[in-house]
BALOBA-987279 format. One record per atom (N, C-alpha, C): x, y, z; residue in three letters. Coordinates in steps of 0.001 Angstrom, whole numbers, plus 500000, padded with zeros to 6 digits. Each point is the difference from the previous one (the first is absolute). Example, Ala and Ser with C-alpha at 12.3 -4.5 7.8 and 13.67 -1.06 7.14 Angstrom:
# BALOBA-987279
513190494310507800ALA
499110501190500000ALA
500900501200500000ALA
499650501050499280SER
500820501190500060SER
499230501090500730SER
This chain:
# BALOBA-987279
500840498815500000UNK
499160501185500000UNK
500885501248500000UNK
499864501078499417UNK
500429500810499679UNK
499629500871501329UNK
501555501092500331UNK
499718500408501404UNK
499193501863499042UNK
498858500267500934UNK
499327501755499109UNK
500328500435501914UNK
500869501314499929UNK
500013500528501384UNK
499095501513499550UNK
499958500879501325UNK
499141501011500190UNK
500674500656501210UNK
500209501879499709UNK
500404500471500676UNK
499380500829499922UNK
498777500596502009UNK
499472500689499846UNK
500483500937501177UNK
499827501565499438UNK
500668501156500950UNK
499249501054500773UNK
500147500164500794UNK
499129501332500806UNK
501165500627501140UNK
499626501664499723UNK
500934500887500941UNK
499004500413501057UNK
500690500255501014UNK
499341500915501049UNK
500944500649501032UNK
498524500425500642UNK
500373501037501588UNK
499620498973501112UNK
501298500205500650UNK
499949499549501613UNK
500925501163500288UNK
499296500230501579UNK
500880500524500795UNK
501160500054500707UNK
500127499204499859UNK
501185498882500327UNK
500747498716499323UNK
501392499390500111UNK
499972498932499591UNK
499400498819500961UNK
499939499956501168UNK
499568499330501103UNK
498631499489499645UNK
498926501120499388UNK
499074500047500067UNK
499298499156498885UNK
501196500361498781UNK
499980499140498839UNK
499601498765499903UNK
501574499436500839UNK
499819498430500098UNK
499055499344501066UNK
500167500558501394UNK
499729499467500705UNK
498162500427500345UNK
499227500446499525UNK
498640500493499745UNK
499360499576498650UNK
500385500944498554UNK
499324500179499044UNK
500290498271499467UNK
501204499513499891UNK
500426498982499666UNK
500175498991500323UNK
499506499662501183UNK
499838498989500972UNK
498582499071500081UNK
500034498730499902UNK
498480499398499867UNK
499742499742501558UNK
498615500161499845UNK
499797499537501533UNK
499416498608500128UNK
501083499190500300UNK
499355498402500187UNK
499269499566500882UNK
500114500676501023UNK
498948499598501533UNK
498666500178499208UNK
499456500908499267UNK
498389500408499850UNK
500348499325498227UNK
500814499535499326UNK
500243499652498398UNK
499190501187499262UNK
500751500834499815UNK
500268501172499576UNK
501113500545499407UNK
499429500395498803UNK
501214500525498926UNK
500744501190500493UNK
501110500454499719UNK
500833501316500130UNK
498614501388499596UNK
500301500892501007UNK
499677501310498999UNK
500467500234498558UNK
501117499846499709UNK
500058500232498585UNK
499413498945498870UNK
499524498791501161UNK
498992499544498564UNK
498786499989499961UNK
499541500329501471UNK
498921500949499857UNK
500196501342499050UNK
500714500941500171UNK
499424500738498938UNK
500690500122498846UNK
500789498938499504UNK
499952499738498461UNK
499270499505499529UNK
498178498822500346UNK
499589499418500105UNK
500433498989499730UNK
500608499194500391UNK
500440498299499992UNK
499011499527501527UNK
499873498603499311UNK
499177499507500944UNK
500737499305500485UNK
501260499426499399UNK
501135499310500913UNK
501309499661498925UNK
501654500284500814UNK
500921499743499190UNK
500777499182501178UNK
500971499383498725UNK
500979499458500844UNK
501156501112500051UNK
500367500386501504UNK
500373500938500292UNK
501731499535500221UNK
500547498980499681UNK
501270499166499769UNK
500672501222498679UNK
498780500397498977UNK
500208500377498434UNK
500110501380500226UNK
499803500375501091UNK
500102501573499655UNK
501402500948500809UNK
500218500776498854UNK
501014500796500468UNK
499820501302500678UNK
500441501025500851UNK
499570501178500188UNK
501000500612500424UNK
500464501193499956UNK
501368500829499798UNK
499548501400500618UNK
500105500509501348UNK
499697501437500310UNK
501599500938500010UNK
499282501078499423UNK
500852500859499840UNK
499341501412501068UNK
501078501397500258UNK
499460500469500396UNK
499090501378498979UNK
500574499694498752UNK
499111500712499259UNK
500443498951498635UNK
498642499609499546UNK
500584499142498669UNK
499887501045498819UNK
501301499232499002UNK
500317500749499040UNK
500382499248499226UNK
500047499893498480UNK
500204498954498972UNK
501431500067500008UNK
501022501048500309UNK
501443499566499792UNK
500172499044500694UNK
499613500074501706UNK
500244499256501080UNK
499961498561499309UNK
498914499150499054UNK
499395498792499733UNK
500800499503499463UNK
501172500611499178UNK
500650499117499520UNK
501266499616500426UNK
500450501026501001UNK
500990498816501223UNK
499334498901500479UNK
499282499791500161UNK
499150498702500517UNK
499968499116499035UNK
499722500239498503UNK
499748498974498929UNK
500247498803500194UNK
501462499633500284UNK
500478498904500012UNK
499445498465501156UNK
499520500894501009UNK
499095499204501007UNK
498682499379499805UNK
499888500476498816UNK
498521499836499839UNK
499713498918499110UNK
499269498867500362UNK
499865498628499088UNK
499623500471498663UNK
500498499439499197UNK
499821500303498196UNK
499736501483499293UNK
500288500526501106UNK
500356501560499467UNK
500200500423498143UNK
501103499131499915UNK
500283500270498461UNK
498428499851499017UNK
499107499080500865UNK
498773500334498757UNK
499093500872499831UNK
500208501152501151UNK
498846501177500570UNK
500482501272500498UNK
501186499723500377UNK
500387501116500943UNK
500233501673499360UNK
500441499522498486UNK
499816501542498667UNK
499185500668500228UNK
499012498706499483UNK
498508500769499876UNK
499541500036501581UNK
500253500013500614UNK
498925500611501645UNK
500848500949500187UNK
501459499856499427UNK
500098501908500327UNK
499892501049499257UNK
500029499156498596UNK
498908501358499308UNK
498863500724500522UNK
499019498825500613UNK
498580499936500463UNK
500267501225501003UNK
500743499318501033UNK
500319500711500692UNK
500280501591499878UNK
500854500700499224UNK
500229500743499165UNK
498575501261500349UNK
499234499440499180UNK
498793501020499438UNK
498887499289501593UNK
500409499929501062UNK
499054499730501020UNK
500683501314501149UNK
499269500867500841UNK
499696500287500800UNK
500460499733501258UNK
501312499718500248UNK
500609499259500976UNK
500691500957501195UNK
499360501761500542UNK
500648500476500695UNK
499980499505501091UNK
498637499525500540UNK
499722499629501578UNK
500469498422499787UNK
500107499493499506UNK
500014498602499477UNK
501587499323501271UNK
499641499386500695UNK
501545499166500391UNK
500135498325500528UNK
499192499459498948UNK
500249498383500186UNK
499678499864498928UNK
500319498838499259UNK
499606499007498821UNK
499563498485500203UNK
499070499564499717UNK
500006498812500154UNK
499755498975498916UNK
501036498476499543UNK
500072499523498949UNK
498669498602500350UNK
499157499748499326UNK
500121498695500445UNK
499390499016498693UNK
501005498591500464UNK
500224499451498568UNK
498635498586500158UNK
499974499988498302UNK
498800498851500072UNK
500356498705498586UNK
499724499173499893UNK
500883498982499139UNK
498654499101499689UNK
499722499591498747UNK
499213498688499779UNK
501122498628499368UNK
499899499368500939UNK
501376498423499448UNK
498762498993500777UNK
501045499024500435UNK
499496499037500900UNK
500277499974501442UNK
500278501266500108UNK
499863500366501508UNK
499339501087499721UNK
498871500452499872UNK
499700501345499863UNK
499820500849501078UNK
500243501279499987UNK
500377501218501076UNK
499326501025499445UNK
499114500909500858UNK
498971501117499793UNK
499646499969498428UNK
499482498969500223UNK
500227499983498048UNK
498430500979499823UNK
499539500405501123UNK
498394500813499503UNK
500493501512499524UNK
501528500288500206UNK
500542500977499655UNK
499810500193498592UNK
499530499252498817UNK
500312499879498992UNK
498313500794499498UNK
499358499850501179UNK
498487500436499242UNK
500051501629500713UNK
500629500360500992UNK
499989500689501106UNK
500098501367498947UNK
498925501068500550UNK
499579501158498817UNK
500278501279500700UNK
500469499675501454UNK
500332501171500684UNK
499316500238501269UNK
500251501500500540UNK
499263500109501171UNK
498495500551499794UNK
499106499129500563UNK
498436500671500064UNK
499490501822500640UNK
501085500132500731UNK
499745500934500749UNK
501330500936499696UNK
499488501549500150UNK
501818500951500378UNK
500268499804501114UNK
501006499742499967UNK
500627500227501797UNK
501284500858500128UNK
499958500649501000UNK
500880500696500464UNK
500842499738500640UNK
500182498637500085UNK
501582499299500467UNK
500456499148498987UNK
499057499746499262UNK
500765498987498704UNK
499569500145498188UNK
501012500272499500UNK
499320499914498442UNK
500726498401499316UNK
499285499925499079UNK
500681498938499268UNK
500222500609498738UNK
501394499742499465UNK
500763500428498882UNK
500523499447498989UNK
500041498262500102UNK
500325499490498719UNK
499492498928500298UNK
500069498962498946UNK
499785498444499895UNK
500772499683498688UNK
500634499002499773UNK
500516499503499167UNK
500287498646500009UNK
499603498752498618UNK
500203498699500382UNK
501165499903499000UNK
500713498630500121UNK
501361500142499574UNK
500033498605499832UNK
500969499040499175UNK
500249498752499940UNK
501451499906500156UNK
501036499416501047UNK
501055500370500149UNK
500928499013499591UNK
């Protein structure tokens, strides 16, 4: 079977980095409950193993590409999300978050592949790219 991956992106505001990980990004397993941030990206559930997230104290597209190299399969997306990036609105902006989705025979957030965005605006999170890739 042929491996199809998916890389989907959203920036935001936290007040903190603390607040980032350990709040917006954190699932709550005692009550099985998703993270805030997938509450309001609307995901109804990810595997949270797949996702990347990077706070800065003000994000900026130069900053992204010292990082490039950390980032799983970068070489098939990383141009184009900073073009994207580019023509987006990013003053208040200081986290990124990557998270990856794959259809094989292990499949991983593979609902990423239908996933059309956020239902709602929010003021802590936008979503900014999607891109699927065969690597």
């Amino acid at each position: 079977m042929t491996k199809k991956k998916i890389i989907c992106v959203w920036v935001g505001t936290q007040t903190s980095e603390s607040k980032l990980y350990q709040e917006f990004l954190q699932f709550d397993y005692e009550n099985d409950e998703i993270s805030n941030f997938g509450k309001e990206a609307a995901l109804e559930y990810y595997d949270e193993d797949f996702i990347e997230s990077w706070w800065f104290e003000k994000l900026e597209v130069s900053k992204l590409n010292d990082y490039r190299e950390e980032l799983l399969d970068a070489e098939f997306f990383f141009d184009q999300l900073l073009l994207e990036l580019k023509n987006k609105n990013l003053e208040n902006k200081n986290f990124i978050n990557f998270l990856f989705g794959e259809i094989s025979n292990n499949s991983i957030n593979e609902f990423l592949f239908d996933y059309k965005g956020m239902t709602s605006t929010s003021k802590v999170l936008e979503f900014v790219f999607k891109k699927e890739y065969e690597p």
